[in-house]
C-alpha positions as CSV (number, residue, x, y, z in Angstrom):
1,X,-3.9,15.9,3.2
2,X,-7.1,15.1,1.4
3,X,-7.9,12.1,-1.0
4,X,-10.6,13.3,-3.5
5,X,-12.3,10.8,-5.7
6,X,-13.7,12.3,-9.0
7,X,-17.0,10.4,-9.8
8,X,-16.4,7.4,-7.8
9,X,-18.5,4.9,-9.9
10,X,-18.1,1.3,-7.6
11,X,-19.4,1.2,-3.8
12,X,-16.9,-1.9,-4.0
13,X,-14.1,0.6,-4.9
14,X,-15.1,3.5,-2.2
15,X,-15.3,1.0,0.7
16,X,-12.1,-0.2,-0.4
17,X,-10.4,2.9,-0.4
18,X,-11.9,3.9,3.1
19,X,-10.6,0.7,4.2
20,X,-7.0,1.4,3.4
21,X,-7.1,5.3,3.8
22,X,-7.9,3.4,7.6
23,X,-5.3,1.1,7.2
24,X,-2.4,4.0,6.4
25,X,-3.6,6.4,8.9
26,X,-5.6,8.7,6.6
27,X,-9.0,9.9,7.3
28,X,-9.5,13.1,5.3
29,X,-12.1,12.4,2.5
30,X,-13.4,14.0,-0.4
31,X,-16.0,13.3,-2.7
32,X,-16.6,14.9,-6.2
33,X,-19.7,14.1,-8.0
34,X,-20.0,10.3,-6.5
35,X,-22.1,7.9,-8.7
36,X,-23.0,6.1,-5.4
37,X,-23.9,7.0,-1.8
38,X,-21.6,6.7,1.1
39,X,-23.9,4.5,2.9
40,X,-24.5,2.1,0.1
41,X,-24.3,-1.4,1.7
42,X,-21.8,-2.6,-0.2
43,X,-19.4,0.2,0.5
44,X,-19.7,-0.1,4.3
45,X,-19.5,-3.8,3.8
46,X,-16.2,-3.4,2.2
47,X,-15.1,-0.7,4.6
48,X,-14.7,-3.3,7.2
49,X,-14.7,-1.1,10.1
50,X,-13.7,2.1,8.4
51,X,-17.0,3.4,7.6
52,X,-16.2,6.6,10.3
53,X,-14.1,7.8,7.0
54,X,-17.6,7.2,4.6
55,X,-19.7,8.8,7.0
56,X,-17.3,12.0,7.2
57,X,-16.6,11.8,3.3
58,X,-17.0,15.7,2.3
59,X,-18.8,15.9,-0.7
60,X,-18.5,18.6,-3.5
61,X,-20.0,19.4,-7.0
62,X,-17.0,19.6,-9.2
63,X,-13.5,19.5,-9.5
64,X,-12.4,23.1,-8.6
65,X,-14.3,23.2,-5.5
66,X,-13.0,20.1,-3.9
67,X,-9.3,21.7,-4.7
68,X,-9.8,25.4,-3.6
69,X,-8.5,25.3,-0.4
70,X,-5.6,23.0,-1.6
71,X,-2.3,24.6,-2.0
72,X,-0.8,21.7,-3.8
73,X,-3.2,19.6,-5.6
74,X,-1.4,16.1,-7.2
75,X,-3.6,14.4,-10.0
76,X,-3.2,10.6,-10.6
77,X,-3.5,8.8,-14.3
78,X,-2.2,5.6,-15.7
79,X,-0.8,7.6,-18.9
80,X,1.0,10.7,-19.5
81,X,-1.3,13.3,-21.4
82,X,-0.7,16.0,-24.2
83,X,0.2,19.1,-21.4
84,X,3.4,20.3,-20.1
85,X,3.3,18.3,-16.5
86,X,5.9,17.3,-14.1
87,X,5.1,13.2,-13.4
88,X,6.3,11.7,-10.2
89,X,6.2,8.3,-8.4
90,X,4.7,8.0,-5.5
91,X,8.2,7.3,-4.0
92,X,9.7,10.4,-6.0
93,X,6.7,12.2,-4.7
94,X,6.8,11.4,-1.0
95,X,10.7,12.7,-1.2
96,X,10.0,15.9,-2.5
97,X,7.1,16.5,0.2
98,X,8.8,18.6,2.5
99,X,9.2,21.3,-0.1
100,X,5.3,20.7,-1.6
101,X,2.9,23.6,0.4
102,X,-0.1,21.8,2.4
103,X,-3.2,21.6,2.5
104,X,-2.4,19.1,-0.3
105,X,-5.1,17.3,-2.1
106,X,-4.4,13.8,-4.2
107,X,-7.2,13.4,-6.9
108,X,-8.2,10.6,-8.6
109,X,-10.5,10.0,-11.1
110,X,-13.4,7.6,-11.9
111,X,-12.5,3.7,-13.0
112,X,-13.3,3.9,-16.3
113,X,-12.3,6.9,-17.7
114,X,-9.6,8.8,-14.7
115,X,-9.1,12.2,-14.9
116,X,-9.8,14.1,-17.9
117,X,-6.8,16.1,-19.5
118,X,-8.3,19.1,-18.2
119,X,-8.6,18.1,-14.6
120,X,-4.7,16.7,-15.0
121,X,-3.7,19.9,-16.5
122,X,-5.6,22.4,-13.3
123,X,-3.1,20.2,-11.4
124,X,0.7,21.2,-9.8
125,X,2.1,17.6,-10.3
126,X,1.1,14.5,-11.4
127,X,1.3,10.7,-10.3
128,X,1.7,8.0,-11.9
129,X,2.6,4.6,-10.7
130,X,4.8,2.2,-12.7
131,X,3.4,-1.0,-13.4
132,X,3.8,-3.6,-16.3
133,X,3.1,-1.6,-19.5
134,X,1.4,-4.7,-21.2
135,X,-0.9,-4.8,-18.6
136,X,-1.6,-1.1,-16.9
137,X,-4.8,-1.4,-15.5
138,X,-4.9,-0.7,-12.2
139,X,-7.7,-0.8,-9.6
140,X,-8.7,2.6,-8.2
141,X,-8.4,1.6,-4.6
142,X,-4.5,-0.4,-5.2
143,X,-3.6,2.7,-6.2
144,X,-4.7,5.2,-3.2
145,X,-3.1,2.0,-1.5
146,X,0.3,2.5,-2.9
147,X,0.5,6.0,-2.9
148,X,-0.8,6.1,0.7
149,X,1.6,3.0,2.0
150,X,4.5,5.2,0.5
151,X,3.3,8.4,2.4
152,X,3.0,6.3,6.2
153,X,6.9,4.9,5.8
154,X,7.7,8.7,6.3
155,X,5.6,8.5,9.8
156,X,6.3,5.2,11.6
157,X,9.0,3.8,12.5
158,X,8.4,0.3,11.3
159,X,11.8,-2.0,11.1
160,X,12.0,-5.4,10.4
161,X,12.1,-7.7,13.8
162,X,11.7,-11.5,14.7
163,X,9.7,-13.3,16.9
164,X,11.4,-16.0,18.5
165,X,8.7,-16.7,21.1
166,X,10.7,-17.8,24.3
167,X,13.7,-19.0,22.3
168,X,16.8,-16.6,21.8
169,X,19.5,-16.6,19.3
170,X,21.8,-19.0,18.8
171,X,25.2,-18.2,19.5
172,X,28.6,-19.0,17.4
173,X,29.5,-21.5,20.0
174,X,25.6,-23.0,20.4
175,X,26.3,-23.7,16.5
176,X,30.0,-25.0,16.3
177,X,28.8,-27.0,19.4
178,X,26.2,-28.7,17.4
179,X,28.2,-28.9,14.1
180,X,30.9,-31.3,16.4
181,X,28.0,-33.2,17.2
182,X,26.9,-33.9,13.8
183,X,30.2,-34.3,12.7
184,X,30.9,-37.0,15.1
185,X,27.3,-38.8,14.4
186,X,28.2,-38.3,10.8
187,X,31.5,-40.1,11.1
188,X,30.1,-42.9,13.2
189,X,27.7,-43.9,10.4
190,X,30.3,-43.9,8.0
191,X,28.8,-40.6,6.0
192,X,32.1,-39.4,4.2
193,X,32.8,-42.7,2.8
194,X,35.9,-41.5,1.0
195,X,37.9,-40.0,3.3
196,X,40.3,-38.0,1.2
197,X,36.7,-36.2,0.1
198,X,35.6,-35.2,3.7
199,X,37.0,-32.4,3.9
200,X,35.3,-30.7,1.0
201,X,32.0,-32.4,2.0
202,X,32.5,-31.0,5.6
203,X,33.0,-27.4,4.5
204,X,30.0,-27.3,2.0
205,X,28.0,-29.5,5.0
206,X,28.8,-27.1,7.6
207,X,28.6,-24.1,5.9
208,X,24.9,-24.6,4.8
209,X,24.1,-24.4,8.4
210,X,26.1,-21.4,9.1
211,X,24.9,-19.5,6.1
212,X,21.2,-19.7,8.5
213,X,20.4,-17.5,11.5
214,X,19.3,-20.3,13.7
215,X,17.7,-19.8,17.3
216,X,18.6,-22.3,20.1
217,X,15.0,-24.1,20.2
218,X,16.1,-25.1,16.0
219,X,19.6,-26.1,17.7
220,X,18.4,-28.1,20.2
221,X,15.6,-29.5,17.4
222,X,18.1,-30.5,14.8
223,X,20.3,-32.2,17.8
224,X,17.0,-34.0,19.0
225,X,16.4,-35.6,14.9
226,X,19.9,-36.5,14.2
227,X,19.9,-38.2,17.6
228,X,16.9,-39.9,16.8
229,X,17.5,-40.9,13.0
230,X,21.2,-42.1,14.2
231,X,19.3,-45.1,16.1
């Protein structure tokens, strides 16, 4: 899969988007009629590490060459333009994938301007990535971002985890343990007050710390300060 830039006008923007094509695992390049050079200082300032992906940029003359091995060729742009075009999200797009023919080339055009309505309409589909409509101006390198964060979920396996250091969970009974505790430190300081009102107070009380998935190190913490502030 290539990323091809259309007249790439910002070394800022280039290194930026080398950076993140690093970031999600993307290397494949393609320049068409850049405004700057690959080497510019500030692009391989702002590559941070990913110039590799500058230095192997392929660069081509126009629109059509940079596309003509492509068998699927995506165009990007922030609004919908007077052809007959399928638009996608970038989530919508990485679904249907399987069923798109590769190589496949995602094009984007320059900041000021993106691609003109006759670049869009030499495309098979189109992108275009919903943001607030009051204010639709995106950055060029946010959006290879997006679109390239939602193509890597399809290849890692990436799943929410904690770290918990050395500690472990803490178990039903490591809570209700603690909970007696309080309960008793609570009652020997007189907490409830009105009696007839404890038991409401105890259920609201206790079930603020059971609503939380607490590890044994915050058990043994939360022991540690009541026993301290009871003195």
């Amino acid at each position: 899969m290539f990323i091809i830039l259309v007249g790439i006008q910002l070394p800022e923007n280039l290194g930026a988007i080398a950076r993140v094509m690093g970031n999600f695992a993307h290397s494949r390049l393609r320049l068409v009629a850049p405004k700057v050079a690959v080497d510019d200082p500030k692009a391989v300032v702002m590559s941070v590490g990913a110039n590799a992906i500058l230095e192997n940029a392929e660069i081509f003359d126009s629109f059509e060459s940079a596309t003509a091995d492509c068998c699927t060729v995506i165009g990007t742009t922030a609004n919908p333009r007077d052809v007959i075009k399928h638009y996608l999200t970038p989530r919508a797009f990485v679904d249907g994938l399987p069923e798109l023919p590769a190589p496949i080339g995602i094009v984007f055009g320059p900041e000021r301007t993106g691609l003109t309505t006759d670049q869009i309409a030499l495309c098979n589909v189109t992108l275009q990535i919903p943001v607030n409509p009051e204010f639709s101006s995106l950055n060029i390198a946010q959006a290879v971002g997006i679109v390239l964060y939602e193509l890597y979920q399809t290849q890692t396996n990436a799943a929410p985890f904690w770290q918990q250091g050395d500690t472990v969970p803490a178990t039903a009974a490591d809570v209700d343990s603690f909970l007696a505790f309080l309960e008793m430190k609570l009652d020997q300081t007189h907490f409830w007050r009105t009696e007839s009102k404890k038991p409401l107070m105890r259920r609201n009380l206790f079930g603020l710390f059971k609503r939380q998935i607490l590890f044994q190190q915050d058990v043994r913490t939360l022991r540690g300060m009541i026993e301290a502030l009871s003195k």
